[in-house]
ROZAPA-528727 format. One line per field, with one value per residue (C-alpha): residue number from 1; x, y, z; residue in three letters; chain. Coordinates in pm, 1 decimal. Example, Ala and Ser with C-alpha at 12.3 -4.5 7.8 and 13.67 -1.06 7.14 Angstrom:
# ROZAPA-528727
i <- 1/2
xx <- 1230.0/1367.0
yy <- -450.0/-106.0
zz <- 780.0/714.0
aa <- ALA/SER
ch <- A/A
***
This chain:
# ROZAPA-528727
i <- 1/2/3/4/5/6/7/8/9/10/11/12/13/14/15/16/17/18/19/20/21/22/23/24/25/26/27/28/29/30/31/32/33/34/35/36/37/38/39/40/41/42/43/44/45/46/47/48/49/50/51/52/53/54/55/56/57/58/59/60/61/62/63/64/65/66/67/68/69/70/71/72/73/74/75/76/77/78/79/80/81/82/83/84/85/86/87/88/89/90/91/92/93/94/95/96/97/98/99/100/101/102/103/104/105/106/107/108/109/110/111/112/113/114/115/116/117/118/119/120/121/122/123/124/125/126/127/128/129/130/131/132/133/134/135/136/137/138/139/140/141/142/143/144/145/146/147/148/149/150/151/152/153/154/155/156/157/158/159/160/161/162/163/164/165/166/167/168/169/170/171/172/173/174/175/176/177/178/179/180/181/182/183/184/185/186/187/188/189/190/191/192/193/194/195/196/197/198/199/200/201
xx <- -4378.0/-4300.6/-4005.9/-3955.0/-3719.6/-3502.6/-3333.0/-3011.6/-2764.8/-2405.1/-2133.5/-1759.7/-1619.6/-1280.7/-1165.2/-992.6/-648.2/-725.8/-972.2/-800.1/-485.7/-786.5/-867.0/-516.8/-450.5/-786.0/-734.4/-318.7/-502.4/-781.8/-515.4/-290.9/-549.1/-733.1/-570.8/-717.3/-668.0/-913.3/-1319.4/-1406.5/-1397.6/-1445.5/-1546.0/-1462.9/-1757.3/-1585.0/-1539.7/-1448.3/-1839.6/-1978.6/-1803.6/-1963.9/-2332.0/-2230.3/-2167.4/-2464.9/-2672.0/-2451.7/-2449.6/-2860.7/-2880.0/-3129.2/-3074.6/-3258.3/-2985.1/-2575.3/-2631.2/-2493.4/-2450.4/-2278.2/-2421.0/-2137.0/-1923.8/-1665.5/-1294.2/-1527.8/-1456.4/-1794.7/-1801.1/-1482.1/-1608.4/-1924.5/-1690.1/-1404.0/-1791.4/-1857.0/-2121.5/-2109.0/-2072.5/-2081.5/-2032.5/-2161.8/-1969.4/-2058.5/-1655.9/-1439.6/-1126.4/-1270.1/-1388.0/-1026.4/-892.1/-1138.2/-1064.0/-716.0/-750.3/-1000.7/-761.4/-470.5/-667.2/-776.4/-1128.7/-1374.5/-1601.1/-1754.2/-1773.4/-1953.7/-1934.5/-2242.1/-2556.9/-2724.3/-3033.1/-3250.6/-3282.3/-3670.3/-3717.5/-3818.0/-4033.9/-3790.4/-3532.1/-3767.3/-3744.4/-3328.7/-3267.8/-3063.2/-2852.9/-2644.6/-2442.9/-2732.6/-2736.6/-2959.2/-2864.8/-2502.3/-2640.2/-2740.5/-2447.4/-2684.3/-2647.2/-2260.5/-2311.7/-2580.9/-2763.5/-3098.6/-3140.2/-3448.8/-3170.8/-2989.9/-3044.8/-2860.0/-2742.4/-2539.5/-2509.6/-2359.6/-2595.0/-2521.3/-2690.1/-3084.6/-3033.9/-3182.4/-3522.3/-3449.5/-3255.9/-3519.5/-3747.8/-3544.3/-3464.1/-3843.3/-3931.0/-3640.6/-3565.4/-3745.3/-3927.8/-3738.1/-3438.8/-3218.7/-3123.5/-2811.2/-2715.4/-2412.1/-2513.9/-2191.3/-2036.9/-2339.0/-2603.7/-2596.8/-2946.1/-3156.3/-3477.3/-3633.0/-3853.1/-4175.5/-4449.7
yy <- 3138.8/3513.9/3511.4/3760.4/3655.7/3987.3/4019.5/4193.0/4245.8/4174.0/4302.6/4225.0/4498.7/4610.8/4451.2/4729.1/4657.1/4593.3/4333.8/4176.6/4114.2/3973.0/3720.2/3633.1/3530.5/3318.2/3143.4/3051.1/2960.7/2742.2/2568.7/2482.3/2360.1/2082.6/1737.1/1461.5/1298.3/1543.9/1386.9/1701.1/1898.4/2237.4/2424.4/2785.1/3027.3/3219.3/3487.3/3773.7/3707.1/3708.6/4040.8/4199.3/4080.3/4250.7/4543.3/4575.1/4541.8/4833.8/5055.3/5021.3/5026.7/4751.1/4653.3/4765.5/4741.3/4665.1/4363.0/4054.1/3727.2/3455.9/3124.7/2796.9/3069.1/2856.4/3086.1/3344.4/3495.0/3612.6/3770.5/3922.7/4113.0/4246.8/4409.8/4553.4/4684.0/4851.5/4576.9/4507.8/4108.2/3775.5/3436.9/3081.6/2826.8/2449.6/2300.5/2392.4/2396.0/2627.2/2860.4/2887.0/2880.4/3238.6/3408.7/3414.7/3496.0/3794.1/3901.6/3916.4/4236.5/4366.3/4270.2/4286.3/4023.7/3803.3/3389.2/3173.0/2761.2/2621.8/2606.9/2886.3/2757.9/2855.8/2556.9/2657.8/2591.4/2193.3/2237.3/2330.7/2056.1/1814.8/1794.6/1796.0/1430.0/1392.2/1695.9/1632.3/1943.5/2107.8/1922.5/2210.2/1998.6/2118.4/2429.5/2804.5/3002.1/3317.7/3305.0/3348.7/3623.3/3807.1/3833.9/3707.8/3575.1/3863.2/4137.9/4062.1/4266.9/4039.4/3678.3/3507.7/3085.4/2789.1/2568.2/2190.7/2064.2/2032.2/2213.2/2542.5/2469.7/2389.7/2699.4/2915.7/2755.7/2821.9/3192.0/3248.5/3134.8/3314.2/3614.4/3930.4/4126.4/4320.0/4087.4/3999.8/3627.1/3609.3/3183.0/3138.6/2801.9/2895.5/3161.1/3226.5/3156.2/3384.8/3431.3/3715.0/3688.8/3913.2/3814.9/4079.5/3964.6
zz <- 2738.8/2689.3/2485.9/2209.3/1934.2/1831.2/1506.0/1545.3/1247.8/1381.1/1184.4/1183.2/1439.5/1452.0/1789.5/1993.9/2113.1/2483.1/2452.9/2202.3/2431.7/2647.4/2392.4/2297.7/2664.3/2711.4/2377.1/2505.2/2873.2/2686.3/2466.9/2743.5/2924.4/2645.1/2763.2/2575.8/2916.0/3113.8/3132.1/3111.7/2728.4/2701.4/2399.4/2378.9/2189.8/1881.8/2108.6/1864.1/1696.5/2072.6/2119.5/1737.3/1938.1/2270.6/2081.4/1893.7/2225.3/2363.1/2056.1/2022.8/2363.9/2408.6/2752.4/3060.2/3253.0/3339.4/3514.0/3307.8/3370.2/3158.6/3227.9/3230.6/3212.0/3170.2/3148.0/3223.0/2886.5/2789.5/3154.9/3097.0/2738.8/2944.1/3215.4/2951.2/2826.0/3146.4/3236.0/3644.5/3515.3/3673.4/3607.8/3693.9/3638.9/3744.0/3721.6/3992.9/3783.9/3582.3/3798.1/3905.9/3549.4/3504.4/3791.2/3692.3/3369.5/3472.0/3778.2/3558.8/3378.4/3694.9/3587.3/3832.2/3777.2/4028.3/3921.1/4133.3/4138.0/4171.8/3976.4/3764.1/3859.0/4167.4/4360.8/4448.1/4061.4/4125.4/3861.9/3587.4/3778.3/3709.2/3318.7/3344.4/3383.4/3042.0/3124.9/3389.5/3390.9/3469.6/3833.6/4063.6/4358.6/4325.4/4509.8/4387.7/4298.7/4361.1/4735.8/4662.0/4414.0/4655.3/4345.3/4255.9/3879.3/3799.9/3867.3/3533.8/3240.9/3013.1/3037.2/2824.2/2720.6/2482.8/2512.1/2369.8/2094.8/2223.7/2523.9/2386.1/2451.5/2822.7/2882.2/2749.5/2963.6/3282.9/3127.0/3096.5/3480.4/3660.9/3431.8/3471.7/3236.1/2999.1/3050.9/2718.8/2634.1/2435.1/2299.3/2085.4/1879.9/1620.6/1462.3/1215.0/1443.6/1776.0/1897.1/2099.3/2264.4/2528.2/2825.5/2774.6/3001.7
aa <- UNK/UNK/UNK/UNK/UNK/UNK/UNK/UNK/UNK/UNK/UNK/UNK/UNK/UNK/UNK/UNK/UNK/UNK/UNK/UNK/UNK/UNK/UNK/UNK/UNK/UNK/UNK/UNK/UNK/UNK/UNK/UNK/UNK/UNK/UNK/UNK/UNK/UNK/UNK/UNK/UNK/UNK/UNK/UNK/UNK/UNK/UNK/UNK/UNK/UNK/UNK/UNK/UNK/UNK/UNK/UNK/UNK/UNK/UNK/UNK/UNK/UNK/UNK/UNK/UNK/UNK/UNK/UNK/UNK/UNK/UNK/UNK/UNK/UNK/UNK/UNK/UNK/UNK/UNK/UNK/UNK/UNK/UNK/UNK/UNK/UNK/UNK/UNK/UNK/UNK/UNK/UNK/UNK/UNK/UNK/UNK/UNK/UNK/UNK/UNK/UNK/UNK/UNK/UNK/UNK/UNK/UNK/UNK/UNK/UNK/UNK/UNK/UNK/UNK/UNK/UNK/UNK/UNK/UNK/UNK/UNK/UNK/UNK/UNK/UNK/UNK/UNK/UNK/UNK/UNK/UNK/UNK/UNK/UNK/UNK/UNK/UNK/UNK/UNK/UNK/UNK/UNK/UNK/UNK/UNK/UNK/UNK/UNK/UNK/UNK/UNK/UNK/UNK/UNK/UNK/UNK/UNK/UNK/UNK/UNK/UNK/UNK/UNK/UNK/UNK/UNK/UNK/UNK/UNK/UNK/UNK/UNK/UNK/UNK/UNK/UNK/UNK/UNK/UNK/UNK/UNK/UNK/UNK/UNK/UNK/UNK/UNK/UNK/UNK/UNK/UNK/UNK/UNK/UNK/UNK/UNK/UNK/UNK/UNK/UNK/UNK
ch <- A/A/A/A/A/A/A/A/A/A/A/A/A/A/A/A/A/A/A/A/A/A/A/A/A/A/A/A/A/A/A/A/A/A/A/A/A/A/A/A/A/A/A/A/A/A/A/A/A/A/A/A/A/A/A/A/A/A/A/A/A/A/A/A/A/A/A/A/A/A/A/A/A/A/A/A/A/A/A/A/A/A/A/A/A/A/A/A/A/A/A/A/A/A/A/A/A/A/A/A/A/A/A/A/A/A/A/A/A/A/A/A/A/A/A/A/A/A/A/A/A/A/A/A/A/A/A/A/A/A/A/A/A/A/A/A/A/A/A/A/A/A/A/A/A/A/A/A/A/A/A/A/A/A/A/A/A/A/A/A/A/A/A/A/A/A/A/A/A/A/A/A/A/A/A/A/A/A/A/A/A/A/A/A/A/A/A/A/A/A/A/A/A/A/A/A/A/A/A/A/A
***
């Protein structure tokens, strides 16, 4: 593996006024939308500490790019900071509904970001597939949202994930085979942990 962990110092950020009203709206669209009825549970990132970590990799200027991805993007709110960042950002989101919940959301502020439904892995990557039997969600046989995007995953300068509890060391795997080099990894595992690695060989 040729991962490099960063250490980045995030600091509470005044959050300007416009992407605030962006959060206000996705936390009312996530609330409405939690039914105790619904199979499916959704947990939202605390996106005001996600946006303090976007801005430190803007302000320092670490990336090598503006492409971004957010991966189970979810309400595509992650997505959504990265284009109000001037990011060209996409999204990959497994759940139908939700893929329509975030493009409403982002079309409401004339965001353009692109969200795909489908899987964020390659489906050529058998060998990363393989190891996935206890995470479901991660189903590669749902199909490759890349052909949608008409992007391939070594494009992206930064991607972005949640990952459930023991899923980190998966995703890092798949980051590690697909990304390219120079790529940044960005995980939210709670508000005091958000962590940064980049792919350097």
């Amino acid at each position: 593996m040729a991962l490099q962990d960063l250490k980045i110092t995030i600091k509470d950020t005044e959050i300007p006024h416009h992407i605030a009203e962006f959060l206000e709206e996705a936390d009312r669209r996530i609330e409405n939308f939690k039914d105790p009825a619904k199979a499916m549970e959704f947990i939202p990132s605390d996106y005001d500490r996600v946006y303090c970590a976007l801005r430190v990799l803007v302000d320092e200027d670490m990336t090598s790019g503006s492409n971004f991805c957010e991966w189970g993007s979810g309400f595509g709110v992650v997505a959504g900071l990265a284009a109000l960042m001037e990011f060209d950002s996409y999204g990959i989101e497994l759940n139908s509904e939700l893929v329509i919940e975030s493009q409403e959301l982002l079309a409401e502020f004339g965001l353009d970001v692109e969200v795909a439904c489908g899987s964020f892995i390659p489906q050529d990557s058998q060998s990363v597939a393989d190891s996935m039997n206890d995470f479901a969600w991660l189903e590669v046989n749902a199909g490759s949202a890349h052909e949608e995007l008409e992007i391939d995953p070594d494009e992206f300068d930064v991607i972005f994930a949640y990952p459930w509890p023991g899923e980190d060391r998966l995703l890092i795997k798949i980051f590690d085979k697909i990304a390219s080099v120079g790529a940044l990894f960005l995980t939210y595992h709670g508000i005091d942990d958000i962590r940064l690695r980049r792919k350097v060989s």
